[in-house]
N, C-alpha and C positions, 0 to 999 in steps of 0.2 A: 884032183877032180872035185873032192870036194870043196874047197875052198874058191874055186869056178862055180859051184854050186850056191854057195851062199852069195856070194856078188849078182849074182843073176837076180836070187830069190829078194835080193836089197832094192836092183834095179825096179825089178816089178811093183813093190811096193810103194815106189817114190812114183812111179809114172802112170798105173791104173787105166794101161789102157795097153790094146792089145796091138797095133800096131809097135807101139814101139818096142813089145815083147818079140814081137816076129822078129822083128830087124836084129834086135838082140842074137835071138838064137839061129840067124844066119849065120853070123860070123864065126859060129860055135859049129863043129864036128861032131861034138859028143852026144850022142844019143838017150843017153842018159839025163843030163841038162835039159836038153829037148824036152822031155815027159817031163820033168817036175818043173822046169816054168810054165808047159800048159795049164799044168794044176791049178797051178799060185795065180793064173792069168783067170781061169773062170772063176777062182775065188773072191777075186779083185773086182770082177768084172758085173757078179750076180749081188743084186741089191734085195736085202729084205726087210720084211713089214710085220704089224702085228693082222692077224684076221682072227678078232677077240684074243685068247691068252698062247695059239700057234702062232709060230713063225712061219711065214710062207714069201715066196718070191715079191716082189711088188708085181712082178705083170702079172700073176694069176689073182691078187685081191677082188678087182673091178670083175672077175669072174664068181668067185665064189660068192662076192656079195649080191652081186644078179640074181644067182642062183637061188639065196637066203629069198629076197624079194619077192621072186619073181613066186616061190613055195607058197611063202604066207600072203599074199594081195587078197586074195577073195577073203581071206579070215582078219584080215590087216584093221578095221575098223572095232570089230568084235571083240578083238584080241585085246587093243589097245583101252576099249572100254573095262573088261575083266581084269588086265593085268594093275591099272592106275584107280579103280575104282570109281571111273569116271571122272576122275580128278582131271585128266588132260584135257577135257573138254575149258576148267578153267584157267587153265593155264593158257591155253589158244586162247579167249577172248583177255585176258591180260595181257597176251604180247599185242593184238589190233588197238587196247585202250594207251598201249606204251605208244604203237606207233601215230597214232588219231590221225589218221588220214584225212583228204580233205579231195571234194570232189575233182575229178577233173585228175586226180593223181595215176601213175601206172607203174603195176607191180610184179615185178616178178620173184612166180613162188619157185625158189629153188629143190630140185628133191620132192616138190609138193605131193606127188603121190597121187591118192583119191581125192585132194583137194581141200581139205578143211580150211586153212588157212586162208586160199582166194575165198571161198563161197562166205567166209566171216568178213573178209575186206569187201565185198560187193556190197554184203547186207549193210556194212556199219557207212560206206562213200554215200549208199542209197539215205540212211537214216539222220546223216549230215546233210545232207542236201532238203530235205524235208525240215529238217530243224528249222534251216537256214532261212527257207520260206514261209515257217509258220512266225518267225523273228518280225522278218521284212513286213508282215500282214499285221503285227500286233501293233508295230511300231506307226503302223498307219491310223491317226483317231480317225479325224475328215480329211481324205483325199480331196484332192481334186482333181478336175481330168488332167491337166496335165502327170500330177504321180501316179495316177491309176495306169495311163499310157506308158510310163516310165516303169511300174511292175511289170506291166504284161512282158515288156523288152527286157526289163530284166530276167522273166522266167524265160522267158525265150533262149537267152544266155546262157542261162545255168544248166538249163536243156540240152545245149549243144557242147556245153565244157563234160556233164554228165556221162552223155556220149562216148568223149575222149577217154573217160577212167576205164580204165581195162586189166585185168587178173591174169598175167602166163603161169599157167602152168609147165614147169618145166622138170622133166626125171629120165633118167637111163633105161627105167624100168617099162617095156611097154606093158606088163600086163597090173603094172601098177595104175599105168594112165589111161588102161581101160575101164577099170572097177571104177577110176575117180568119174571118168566119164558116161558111165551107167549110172552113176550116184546122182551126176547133176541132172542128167535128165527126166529121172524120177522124182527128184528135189526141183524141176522146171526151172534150172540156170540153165540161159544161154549167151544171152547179150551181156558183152564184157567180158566174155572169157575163152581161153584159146589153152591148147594143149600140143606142147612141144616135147620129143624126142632129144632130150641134151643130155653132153655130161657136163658136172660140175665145174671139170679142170678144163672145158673146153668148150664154152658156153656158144652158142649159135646166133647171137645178136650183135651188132655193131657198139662201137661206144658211146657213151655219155646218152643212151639212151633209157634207163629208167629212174623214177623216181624213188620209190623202194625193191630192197632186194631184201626176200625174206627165205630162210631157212630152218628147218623145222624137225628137228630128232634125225635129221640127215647128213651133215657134216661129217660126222662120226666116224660114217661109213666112208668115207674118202679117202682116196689112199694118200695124196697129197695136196694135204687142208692148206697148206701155205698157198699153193698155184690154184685153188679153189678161190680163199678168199683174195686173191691178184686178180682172177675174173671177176667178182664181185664188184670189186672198183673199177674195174675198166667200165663195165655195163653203165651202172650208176651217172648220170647226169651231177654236174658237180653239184651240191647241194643235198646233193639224196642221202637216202639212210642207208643204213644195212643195219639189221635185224636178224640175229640169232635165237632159237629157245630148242637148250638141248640140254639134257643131263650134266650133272654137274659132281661135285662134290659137296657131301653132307658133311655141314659143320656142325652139330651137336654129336657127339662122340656114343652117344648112350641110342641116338633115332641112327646113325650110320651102322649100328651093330644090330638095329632091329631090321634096318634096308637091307644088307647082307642079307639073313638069314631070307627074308620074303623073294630078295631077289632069286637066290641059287638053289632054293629048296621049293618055292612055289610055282613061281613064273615059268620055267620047264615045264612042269606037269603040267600047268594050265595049258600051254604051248600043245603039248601030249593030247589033253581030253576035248581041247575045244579045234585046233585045227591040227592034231593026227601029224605035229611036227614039234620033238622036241631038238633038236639040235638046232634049229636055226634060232629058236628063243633062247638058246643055252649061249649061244654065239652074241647075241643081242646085249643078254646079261651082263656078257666079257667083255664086250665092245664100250659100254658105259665105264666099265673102269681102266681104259687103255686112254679115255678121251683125256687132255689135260684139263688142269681144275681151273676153275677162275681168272684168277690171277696170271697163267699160266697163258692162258685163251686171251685175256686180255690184251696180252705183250704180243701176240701173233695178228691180232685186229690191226692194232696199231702201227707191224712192222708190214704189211700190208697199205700203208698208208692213209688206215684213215684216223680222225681226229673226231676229238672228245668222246672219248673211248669209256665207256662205262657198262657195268652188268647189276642187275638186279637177282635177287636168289627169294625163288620163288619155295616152298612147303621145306623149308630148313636148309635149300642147296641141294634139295634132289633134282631138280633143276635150274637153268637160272638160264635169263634174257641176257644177250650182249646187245649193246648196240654203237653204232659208230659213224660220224658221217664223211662223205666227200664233198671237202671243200678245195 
């Protein structure tokens, strides 16, 4: 019998799937066999993940991370102020000067959250567009009517390309995309911007429909970043960008031993004093060092399909910008 045993236990191995473990153990009597290929079969069968430095099923990640979320939203802005030292604020307007958008462009912010991201792409398409005008007006010594007519039609133009620039906000989390959506109303965004119920791996728009895809400290939390960044490109209109800015790896060895210590010994308590949660900043912490570095990320960009694949490392690699486009 045992030797019935181990051929079974070979079977399973080779085939990972529970049908054909059934079949197996019809043709088998023995009761015995029975119970120990069921074992080897949920073994086979149950896939797991990291959630920070535990091990947990893949299907309960996109839960516990909800749950992370959905704790800290109302303290999500604050937090991120106290934990970065405000730092993150420029790190966000570095990744809108990487992307320079240009009016008339449409963005979807993936993970966006409360928003930062669109409400920076709205200000800076708006502050393009003004440039652009204040250009066309210099460049006019003496008009005459017929170019004065031909401005007007042109601002008329750029008015209604204007129009078309739009910001989605898109996240799992709704009570993330409610604080973002109390934020803009208080901050008086409204035109050009929309707020969608998505997940990552399973995006709710058609393809070749936008022009940037942006992601933001949210990736991370993915349980599967390869089928994440697969929708990325589907979405994306051929030409578009995708635009990553998430933690990274610290390449000065002497600043990565002083991050450790800030990260695992600060950022909890602050987590603790300021929103009365520290295990989900503990989990945050983990999650930065489970993500791949660089180099690492960069090879998942590009096996994802897109082209001219490059990262920038923004305060020494404690964070750093991908970005990649569909062509």
């Amino acid at each position: 019998m045992a030797a019935s045993v181990r051929l079974l236990v070979r079977r399973v191995r080779r085939t990972h799937t529970h049908i054909t473990i059934t079949g197996l153990l019809r043709t088998s009597n023995d009761s015995a066999s029975l119970s120990v290929c069921r074992c080897f079969s949920a073994a086979a069968g149950e896939k797991s993940t990291h959630f920070g430095f535990e091990r947990v099923p893949e299907t309960e990640k996109a839960k516990k991370v909800y749950q992370v979320f959905e704790s800290v939203a109302h303290n999500y802005d604050v937090m991120n102020d106290a934990m970065s030292l405000g730092v993150h604020r420029l790190w966000k307007d570095k990744l809108l000067h990487v992307m320079h958008p240009q009016p008339g462009a449409r963005l979807l912010d993936v993970a966006g959250g409360t928003g930062d991201i669109s409400f920076r792409f709205l200000d800076y398409v708006r502050s393009q567009r003004e440039r652009q005008r204040r250009r066309a007006v210099h460049s006019m010594q003496t008009p005459s009517w017929q170019d004065i007519s031909d401005k007007y039609s042109s601002a008329a133009e750029e008015g209604e390309e204007q129009r078309d620039s739009c910001a989605v906000v898109c996240d799992i989390n709704k009570e993330m995309l409610k604080v973002g959506k109390q934020k803009a109303e208080s901050m008086g965004i409204a035109a050009g911007l929309s707020w969608v119920t998505g997940d990552a791996e399973e995006l709710p728009f058609g393809d070749d429909h936008f022009d940037v895809y942006t992601v933001a400290f949210g990736i991370r939390n993915v349980t599967h970043i390869d089928q994440a960044l697969q929708e990325a490109w589907r979405v994306l209109k051929p030409g578009g960008r995708f635009l990553c800015l998430e933690f990274s790896k610290v390449i000065n060895p002497a600043l990565a031993r002083l991050y450790d210590a800030y990260s695992f010994q600060i950022i909890p308590v602050l987590g603790e004093v300021i929103a009365g949660d520290w295990k989900s900043y503990q989990y945050l912490v983990e999650s930065i060092r489970k993500f791949p570095d660089q180099e690492e990320f960069k090879g998942m960009i590009e096996d994802a399909g897109f082209y001219r694949v490059k990262y920038y490392n923004l305060t020494g690699g404690v964070v750093a910008i991908h970005s990649g486009f569909k062509l």
